[in-house]
C-alpha positions as CSV (number, residue, x, y, z in Angstrom):
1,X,4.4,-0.1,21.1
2,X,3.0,-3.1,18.5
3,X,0.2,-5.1,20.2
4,X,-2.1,-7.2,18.3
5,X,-5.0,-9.7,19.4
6,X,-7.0,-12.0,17.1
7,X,-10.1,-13.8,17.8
8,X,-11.1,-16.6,16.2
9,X,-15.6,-16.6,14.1
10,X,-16.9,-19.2,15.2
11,X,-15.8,-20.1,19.2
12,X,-16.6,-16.6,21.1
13,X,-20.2,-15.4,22.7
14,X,-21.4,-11.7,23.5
15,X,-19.4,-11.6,26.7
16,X,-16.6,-10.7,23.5
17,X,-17.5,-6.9,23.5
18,X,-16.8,-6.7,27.2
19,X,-13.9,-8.2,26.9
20,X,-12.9,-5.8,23.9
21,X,-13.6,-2.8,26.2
22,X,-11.2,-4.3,29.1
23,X,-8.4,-5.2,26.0
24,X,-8.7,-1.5,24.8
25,X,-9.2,0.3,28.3
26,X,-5.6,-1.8,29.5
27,X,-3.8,-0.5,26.1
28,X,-4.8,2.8,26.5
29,X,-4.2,2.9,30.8
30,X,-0.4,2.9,29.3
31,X,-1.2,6.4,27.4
32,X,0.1,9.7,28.6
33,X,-1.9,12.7,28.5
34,X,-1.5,14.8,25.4
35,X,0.8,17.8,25.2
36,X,0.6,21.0,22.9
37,X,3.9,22.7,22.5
38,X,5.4,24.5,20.4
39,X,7.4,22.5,17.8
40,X,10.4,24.6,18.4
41,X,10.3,23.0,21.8
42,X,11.1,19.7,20.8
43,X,15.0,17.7,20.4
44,X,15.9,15.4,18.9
45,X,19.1,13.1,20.5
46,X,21.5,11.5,18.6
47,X,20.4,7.8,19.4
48,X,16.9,9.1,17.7
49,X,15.4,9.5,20.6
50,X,12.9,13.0,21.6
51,X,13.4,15.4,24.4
52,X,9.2,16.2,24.8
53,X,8.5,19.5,26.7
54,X,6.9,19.0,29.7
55,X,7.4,15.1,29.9
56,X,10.7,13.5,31.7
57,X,13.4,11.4,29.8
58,X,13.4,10.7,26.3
59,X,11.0,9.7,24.2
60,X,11.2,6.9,21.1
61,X,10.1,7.5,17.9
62,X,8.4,5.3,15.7
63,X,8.1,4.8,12.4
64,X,4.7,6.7,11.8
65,X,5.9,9.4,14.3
66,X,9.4,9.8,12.4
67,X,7.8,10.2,9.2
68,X,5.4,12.8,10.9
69,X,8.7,15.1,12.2
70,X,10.2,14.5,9.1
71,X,7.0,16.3,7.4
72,X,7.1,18.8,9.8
73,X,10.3,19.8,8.9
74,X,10.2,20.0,5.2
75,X,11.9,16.4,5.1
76,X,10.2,14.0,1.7
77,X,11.9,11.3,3.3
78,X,13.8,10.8,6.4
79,X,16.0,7.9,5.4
80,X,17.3,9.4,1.9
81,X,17.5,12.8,3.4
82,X,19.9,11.3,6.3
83,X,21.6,8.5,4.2
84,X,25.2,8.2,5.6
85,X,24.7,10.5,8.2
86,X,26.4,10.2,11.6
87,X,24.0,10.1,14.3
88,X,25.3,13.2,15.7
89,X,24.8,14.9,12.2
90,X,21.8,13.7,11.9
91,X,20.5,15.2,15.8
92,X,22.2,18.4,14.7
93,X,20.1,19.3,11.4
94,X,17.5,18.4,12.9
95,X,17.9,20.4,15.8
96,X,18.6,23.2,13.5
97,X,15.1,23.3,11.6
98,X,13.0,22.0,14.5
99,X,14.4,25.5,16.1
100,X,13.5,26.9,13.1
101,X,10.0,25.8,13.4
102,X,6.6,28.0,13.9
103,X,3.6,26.4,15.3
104,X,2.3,24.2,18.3
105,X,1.8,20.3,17.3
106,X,0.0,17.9,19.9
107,X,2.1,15.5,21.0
108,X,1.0,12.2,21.7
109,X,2.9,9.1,23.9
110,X,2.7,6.0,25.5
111,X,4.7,4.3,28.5
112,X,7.5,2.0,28.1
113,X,7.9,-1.0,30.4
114,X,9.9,-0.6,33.7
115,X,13.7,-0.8,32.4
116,X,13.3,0.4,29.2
117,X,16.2,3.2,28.6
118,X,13.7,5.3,27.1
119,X,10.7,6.3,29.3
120,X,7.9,6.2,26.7
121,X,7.3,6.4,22.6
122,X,6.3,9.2,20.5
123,X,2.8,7.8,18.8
124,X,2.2,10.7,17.2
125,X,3.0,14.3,16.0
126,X,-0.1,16.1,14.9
127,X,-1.6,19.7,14.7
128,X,-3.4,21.0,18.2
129,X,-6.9,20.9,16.6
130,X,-6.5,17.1,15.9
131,X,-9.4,15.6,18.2
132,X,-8.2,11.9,18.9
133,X,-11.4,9.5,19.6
134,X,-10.4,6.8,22.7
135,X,-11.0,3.5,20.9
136,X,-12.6,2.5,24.7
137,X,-15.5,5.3,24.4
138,X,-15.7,4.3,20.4
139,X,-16.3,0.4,22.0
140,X,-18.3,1.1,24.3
141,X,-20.6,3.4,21.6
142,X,-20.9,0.5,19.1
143,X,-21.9,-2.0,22.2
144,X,-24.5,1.0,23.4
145,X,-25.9,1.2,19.9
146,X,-25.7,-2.6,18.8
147,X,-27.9,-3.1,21.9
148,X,-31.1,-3.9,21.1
149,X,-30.4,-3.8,17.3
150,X,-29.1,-7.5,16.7
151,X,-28.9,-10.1,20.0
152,X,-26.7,-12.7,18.5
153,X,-23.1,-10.7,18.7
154,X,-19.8,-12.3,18.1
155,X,-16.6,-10.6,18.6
156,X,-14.6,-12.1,14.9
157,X,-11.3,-9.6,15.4
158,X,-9.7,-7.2,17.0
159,X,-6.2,-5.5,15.8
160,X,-4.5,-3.0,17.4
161,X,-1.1,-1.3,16.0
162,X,0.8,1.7,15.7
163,X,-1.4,2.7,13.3
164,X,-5.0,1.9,14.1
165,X,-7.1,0.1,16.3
166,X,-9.8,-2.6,14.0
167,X,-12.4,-4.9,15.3
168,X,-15.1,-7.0,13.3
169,X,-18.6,-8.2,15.2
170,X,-20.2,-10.7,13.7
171,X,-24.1,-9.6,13.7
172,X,-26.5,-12.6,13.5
173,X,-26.8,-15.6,11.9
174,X,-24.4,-16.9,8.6
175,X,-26.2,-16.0,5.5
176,X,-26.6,-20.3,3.9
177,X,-28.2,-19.4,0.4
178,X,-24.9,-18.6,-1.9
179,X,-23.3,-21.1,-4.1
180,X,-21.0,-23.4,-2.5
181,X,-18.1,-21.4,-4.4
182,X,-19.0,-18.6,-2.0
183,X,-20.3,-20.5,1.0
184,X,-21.4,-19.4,4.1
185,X,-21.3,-15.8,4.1
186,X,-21.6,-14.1,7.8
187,X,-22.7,-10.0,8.0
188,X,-20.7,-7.7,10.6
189,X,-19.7,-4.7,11.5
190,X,-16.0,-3.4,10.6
191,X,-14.7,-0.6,12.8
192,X,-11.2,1.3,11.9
193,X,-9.9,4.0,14.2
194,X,-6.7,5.6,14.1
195,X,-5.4,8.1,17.0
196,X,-2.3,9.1,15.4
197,X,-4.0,10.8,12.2
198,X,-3.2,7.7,10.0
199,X,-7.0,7.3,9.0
200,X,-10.4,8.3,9.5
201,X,-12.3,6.7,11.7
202,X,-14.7,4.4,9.6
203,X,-17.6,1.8,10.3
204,X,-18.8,-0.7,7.7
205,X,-20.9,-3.5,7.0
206,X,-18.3,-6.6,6.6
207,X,-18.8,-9.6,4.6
208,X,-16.5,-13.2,5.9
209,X,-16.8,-16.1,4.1
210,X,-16.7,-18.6,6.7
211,X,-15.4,-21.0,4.4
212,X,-12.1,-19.5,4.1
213,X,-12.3,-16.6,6.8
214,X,-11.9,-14.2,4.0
215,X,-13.3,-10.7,4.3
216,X,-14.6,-7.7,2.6
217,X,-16.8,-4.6,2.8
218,X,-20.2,-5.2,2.1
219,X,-20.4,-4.4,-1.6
220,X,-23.2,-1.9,-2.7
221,X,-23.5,-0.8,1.4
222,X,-22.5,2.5,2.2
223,X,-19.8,3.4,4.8
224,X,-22.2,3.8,8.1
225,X,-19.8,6.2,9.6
226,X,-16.9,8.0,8.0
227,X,-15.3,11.3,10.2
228,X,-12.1,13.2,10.0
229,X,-10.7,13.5,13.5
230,X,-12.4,16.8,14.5
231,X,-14.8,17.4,17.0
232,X,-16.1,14.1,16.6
233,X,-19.7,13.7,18.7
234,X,-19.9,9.7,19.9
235,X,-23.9,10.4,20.5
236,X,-23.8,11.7,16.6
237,X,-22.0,8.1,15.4
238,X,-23.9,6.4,17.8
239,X,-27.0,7.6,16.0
240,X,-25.5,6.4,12.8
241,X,-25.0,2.5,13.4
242,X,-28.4,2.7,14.7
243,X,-29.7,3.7,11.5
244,X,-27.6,2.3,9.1
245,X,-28.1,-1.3,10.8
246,X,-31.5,-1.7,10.8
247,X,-32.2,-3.3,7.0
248,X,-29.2,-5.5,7.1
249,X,-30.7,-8.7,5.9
250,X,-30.9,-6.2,2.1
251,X,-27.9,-5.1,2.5
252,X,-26.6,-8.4,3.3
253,X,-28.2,-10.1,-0.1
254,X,-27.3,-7.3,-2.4
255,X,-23.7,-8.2,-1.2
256,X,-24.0,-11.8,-1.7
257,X,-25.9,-11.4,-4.8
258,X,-22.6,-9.0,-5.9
259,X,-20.5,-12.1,-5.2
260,X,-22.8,-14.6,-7.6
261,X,-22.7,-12.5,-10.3
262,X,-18.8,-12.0,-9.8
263,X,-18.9,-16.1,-10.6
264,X,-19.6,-15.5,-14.2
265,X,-17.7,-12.4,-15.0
266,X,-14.8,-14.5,-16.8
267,X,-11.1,-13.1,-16.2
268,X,-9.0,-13.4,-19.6
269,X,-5.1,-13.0,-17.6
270,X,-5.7,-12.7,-13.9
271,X,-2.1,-11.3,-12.9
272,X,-3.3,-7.8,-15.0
273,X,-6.2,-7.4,-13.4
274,X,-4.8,-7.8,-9.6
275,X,-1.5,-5.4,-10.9
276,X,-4.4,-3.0,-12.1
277,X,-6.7,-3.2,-8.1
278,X,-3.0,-2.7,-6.9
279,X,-2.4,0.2,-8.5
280,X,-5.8,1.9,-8.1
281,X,-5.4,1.0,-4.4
282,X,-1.8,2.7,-4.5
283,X,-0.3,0.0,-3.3
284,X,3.2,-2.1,-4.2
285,X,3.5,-3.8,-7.1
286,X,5.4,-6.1,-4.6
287,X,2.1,-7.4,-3.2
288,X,1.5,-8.9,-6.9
289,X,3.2,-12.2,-5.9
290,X,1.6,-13.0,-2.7
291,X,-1.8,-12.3,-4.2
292,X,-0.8,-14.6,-6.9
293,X,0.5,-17.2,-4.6
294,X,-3.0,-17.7,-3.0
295,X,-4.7,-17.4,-6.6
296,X,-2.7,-20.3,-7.3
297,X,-4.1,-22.1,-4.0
298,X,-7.7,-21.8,-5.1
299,X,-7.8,-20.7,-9.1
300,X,-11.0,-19.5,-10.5
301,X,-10.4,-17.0,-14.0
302,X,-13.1,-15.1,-12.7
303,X,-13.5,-11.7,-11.5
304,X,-14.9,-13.9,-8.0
305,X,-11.4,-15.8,-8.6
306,X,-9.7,-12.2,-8.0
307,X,-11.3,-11.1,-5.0
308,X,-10.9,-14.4,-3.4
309,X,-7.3,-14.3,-4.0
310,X,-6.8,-10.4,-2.8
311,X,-8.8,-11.5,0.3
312,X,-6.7,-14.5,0.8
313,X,-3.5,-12.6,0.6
314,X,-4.8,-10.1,2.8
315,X,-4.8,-12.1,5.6
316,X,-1.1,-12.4,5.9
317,X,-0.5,-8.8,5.9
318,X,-0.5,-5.8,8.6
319,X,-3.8,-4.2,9.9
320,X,-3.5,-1.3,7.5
321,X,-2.7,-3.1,4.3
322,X,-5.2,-6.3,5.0
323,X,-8.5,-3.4,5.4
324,X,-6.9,-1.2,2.2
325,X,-7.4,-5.0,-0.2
326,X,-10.4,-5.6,1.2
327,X,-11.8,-2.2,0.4
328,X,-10.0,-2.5,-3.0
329,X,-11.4,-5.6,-3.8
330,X,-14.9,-4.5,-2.8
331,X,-14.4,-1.5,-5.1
332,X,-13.3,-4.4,-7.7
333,X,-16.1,-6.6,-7.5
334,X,-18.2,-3.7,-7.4
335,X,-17.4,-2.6,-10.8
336,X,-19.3,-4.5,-13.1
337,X,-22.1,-4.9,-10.6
């Protein structure tokens, strides 16, 4: 159910947030309405495939939503629980404890294409109280309440996966008076939502450095908006952004002033100290080499040197990881602020 758009800083005009509403508002015109049931309701076939109460034909899973029933069932780990299982075993035990099973779970899928042996996919699996915000009405929220705030908007991103939807808007003018190791530095506003429970939905202030398109959060800004997915009140976040945007140009040189002073704070063995952001972001050790790869690209044994490669690295990886190194390094640079 993957689908991703990127926008290129530097080439787009306001129009962009329209546009974003149309991109979301066709994504989610594929969405079926939610369905509580209870979770003894639910089958599972032996291709992997759901049998959803109250919705026709079978239903795919994907990876989030697997890992979701597999939870729900007392299963750590679907693919070491069912390693070397026959399909038909597998359908069976699972059969067997989803019957089991107390509770009502809402139920969330999307529409396949026309063809597809499966009528739709399972996005999600989560408890009945879960309150789901439509990345349209969160789009449309941020335009309302950008309006009037800053004129010169620039749509920089959008992402949309399994996982979470992610935009950037540029706000304003590039920020010119950094060193040239920095560069131009250009404020925005970074929006993650999730509708499957992955995430909370968060707005920041976002820094890109328009000389390399690398990103972070705005060091020493708090989040602007951070809610759990309950009862969540668009007029109350719209409220927020309002007030949180209004002294941007000193949040904006606190940030770049974060970076300066990252210039000078001299890195002894850089590979430790990424391992160490790595691990305090609980994320694979894998990642190491990759983020290595790009400190070799632009070297600097500084802790500036170590951002710029995590930011770097970032870029080639999914939605979801790329915003967890940002906000990592952030937290990083932020440390000896």
């Amino acid at each position: 159910m993957s689908a991703t758009a990127a926008v290129s800083p530097g080439t787009e005009s306001r129009a962009d947030l329209a546009w974003l509403v149309d991109h979301l508002r066709e994504i989610e015109s594929r969405m079926n309405p939610d369905i509580v049931t209870p979770l003894s309701g639910v089958r599972l076939t032996a291709a992997d495939h759901v049998k959803v109460p109250g919705l026709s034909g079978d239903h795919a899973l994907t990876e989030w939503s697997r890992t979701q029933l597999a939870k729900l069932v007392g299963l750590a780990s679907w693919d070491r629980w069912f390693a070397g299982a026959e399909d038909t075993e597998r359908a069976e035990v699972m059969n067997q404890r989803l019957a089991w099973a107390t509770g009502n779970v809402r139920i969330r899928t999307v529409k396949t294409e026309t063809g597809s042996e499966v009528k739709g996919a399972v996005r999600a699996i989560v408890s009945p109280e879960y309150s789901p915000v439509s990345d349209v009405a969160l789009a449309s929220t941020i335009e309302e309440a950008l309006h009037g705030v800053e004129n010169d908007l620039r749509l920089l991103r959008t992402d949309v996966s399994d996982l979470s939807t992610t935009f950037v808007i540029a706000l304003g003018k590039p920020f010119g008076a950094a060193p040239k190791e920095v560069g131009l530095v250009h404020v925005a506003l970074l929006v993650r939502n999730s509708q499957v429970g992955f995430s909370r939905l968060i707005a920041n202030l976002y820094l890109l450095r328009l000389v390399c398109t690398n990103g972070m959060t705005c060091p020493s800004a708090a989040p602007l908006v951070r809610a759990v997915h309950r009862h969540i009140d668009l007029s109350r976040i719209r409220e927020r952004l309002s007030a949180g945007l209004r002294d941007i140009p000193a949040k904006l040189h606190r940030g770049v002033r974060v970076l300066e002073e990252s210039l000078e704070d001299r890195v002894e063995n850089v590979e430790d100290h990424v391992r160490d952001v790595l691990r305090e972001a609980r994320l694979p050790l894998k990642l190491a080499a990759p983020v290595m790869a790009s400190y070799a690209r632009e070297p600097h044994a500084s802790r500036f040197g170590v951002v710029q490669a995590l930011t770097l690295a970032a870029q080639s990886e999914s939605p979801e990881v790329r915003d967890t190194l940002e906000r990592a390094a952030t937290r990083y640079v932020e440390a000896r602020a």
